[in-house]
N, C-alpha and C positions, 0 to 999 in steps of 0.2 A: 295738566296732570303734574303731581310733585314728581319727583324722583325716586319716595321710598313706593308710589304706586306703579310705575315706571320697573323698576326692581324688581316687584311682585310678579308682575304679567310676566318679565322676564323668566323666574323662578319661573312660576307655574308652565310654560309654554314650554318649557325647559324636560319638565317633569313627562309632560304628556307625550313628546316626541320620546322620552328614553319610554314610557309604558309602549307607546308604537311599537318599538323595536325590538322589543321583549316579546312582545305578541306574535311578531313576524318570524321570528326566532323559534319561539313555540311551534307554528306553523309551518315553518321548512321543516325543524326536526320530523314532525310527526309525516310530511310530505317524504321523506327522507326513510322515514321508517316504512312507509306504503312500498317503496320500489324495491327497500330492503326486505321484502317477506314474497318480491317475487324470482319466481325462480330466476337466472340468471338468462338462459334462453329467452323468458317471454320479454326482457327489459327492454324497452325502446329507449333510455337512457341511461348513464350511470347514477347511482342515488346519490352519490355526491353532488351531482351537476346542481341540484335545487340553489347550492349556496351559489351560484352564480345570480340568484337574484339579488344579493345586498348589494351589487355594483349599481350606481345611481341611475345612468342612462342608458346601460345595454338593459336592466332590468324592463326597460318600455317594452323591446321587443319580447326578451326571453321568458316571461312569463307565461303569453301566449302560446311560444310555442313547448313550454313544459308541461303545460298543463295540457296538450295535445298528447304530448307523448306520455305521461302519466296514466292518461283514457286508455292510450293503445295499449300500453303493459299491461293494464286491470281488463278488456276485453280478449286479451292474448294469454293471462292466467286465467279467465275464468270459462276462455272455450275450451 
């Protein structure tokens, strides 16, 4: 491979990880706005917490268990 093709992949690889990040971004926002439209008693966590998944390796665990307690807020507003 030359280097201006070398460059390229770099660029484009480049490109796709910042579209990632934009998506997951979009994502928590709107995760963020879910916790935010519930009442404050039914929240099993603060709406802020989502942004706790951009951290690289506690995000392994803390996805899981957000998306647990996101279930429980939306079954806790909608009994």
């Amino acid at each position: 491979m030359t280097s201006e093709m070398l460059d390229g992949i770099r660029v484009l690889a480049l490109f796709l990880i910042l579209i990632g990040i934009v998506i997951e971004i979009v994502f928590l926002r709107a995760l963020q706005n879910v916790l935010e439209r519930c009442a404050p008693p039914n929240r099993a966590m603060s709406p802020g917490h989502v942004w706790l998944t951009l951290i690289p390796v506690f995000s392994l665990f803390w996805q899981f268990l957000m998306i647990s307690r996101i279930a429980e807020s939306l079954r806790r507003e909608f009994a």
